[in-house]
N, C-alpha and C positions, 0 to 999 in steps of 0.2 A: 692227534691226527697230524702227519707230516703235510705242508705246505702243496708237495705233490697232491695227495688225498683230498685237499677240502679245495682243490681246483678242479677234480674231477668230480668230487658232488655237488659243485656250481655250476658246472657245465651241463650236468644231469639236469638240472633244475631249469637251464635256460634250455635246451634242447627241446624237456617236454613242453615246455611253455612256446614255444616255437612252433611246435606241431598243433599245441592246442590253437592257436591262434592261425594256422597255415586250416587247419577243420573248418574255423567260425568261416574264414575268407573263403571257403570252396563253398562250404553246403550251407551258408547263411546262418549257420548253429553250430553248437560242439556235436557231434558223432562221434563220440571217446566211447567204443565198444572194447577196445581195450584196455578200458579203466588208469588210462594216464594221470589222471586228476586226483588220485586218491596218494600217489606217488611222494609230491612235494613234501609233504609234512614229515615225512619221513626222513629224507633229505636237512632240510631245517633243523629239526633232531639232531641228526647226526652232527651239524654245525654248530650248537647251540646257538642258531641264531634264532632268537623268538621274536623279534620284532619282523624280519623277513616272514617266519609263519604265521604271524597274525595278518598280515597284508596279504598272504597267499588264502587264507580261511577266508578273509573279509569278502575278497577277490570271487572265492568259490561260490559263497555263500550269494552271492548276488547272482551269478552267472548260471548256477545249479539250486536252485531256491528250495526245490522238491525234491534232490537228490537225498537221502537218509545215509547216506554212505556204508561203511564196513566198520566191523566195532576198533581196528586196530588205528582206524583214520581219525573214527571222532577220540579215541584218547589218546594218540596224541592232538588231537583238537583240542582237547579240556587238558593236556599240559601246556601246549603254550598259550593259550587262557589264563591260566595260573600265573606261569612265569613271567606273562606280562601284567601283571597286576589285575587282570577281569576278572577278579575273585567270583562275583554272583554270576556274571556268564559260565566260568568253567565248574561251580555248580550245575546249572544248567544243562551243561553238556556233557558234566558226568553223569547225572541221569540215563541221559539220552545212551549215552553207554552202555550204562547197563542195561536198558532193554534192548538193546544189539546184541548184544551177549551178556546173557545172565549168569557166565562164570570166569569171564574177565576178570573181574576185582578178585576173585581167590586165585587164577595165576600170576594176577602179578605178586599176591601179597605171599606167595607160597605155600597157600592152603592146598588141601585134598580137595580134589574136585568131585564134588558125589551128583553123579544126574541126578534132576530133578523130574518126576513124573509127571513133563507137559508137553503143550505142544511146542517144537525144537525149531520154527520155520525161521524162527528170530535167531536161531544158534547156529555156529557151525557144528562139525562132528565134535564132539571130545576130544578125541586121539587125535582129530585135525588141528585142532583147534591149540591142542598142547605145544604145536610143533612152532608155531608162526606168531607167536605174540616176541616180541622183540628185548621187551621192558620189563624190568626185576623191582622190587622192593629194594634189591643187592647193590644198583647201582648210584654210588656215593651221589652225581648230579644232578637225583631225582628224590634225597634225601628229605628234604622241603617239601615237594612234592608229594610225597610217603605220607610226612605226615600230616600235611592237610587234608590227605583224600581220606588215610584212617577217619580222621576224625569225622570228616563229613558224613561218611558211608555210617558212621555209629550213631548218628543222631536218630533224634525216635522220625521225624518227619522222612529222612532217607529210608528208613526202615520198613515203616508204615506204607511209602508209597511202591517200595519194592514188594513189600508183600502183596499189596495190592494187585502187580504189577503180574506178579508170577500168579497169583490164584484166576486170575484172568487168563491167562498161558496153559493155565491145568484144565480149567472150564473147555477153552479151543479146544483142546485135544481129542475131547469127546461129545462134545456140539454139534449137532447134525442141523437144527435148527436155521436156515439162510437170516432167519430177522433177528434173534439173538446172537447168530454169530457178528453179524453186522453190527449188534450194537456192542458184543464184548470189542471188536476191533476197534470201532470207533471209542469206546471210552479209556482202552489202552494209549492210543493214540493220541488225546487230552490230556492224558494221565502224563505221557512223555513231555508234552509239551509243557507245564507248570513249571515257573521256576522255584 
């Protein structure tokens, strides 16, 4: 990234952070209907700078406590997790990844993506979905990265609880039931939450 480049993705970074802040001082709270907030990490990425995106997640995380984000925020949320050393956090939040989207880890790792017969309210489309993930297995500064996530996603406990995770997803689907869907939602949600 030429000198020019990673001044205009710093400026990206203070500008939104500007406006997030210019929100809190008008309406007494963020009002990001635009989804400013999910931006940052992005940006950090693209600098490798992980210590600035751990400060920016720390940051969100306080400020947006309920916010669940978009599957492409929380990984890279569980790579600069990684990259800074929060090994069991970015477990954690690769979890939580996965049930954002439950076919994330096959595009990055450049599997076929085969729908799964559940309910999708966790997913984006497919074909959408194929278009906007940023992150390859392919790219050499994610190498490390690669292969700690393999490993993690192969353990029987990632396994088990992804199974878990999707047979709950297949149950919604066809759930009519308000008190059982309630409790599949709610144990989903438990489920996400375990580190």
């Amino acid at each position: 990234m030429t000198p020019k480049k990673i001044e205009r993705v710093k400026k990206k970074i203070a500008d939104i952070k500007r406006t997030l802040a210019a929100e809190k001082r008008k309406f007494g709270c963020y009002d990001d209907g635009r989804g400013l907030r999910y931006l940052p990490t992005k940006y950090f990425m693209q600098l490798a700078d992980y210590s600035g995106g751990l400060a920016y997640t720390k940051w969100f995380d306080k400020n947006f406590p309920d916010d669940s984000g978009f599957p492409d925020f929380l990984f890279e949320w569980t790579i600069i997790l990684f990259k800074t050393g929060k090994t069991k956090e970015a477990e954690k939040k690769a979890f939580q990844t996965f049930c954002s989207n439950t076919y994330l880890f096959d595009k990055y790792f450049g599997r076929q993506i085969t729908p799964i017969d559940k309910w999708e309210g966790s997913n984006l489309e497919i074909p959408a979905f194929t278009k906007y993930l940023d992150y390859s297995i392919e790219q050499n500064e994610l190498s490390d990265f690669s292969k700690w996530l393999y490993t993690l996603i192969s353990t029987q406990n990632f396994i088990n609880r992804s199974n878990k995770f999707i047979d709950i997803q297949k149950r919604l689907k066809t759930e009519d039931d308000e008190e059982t869907r309630h409790y599949l939602v709610e144990t989903a949600s438990q489920l996400e939450q375990l580190s």
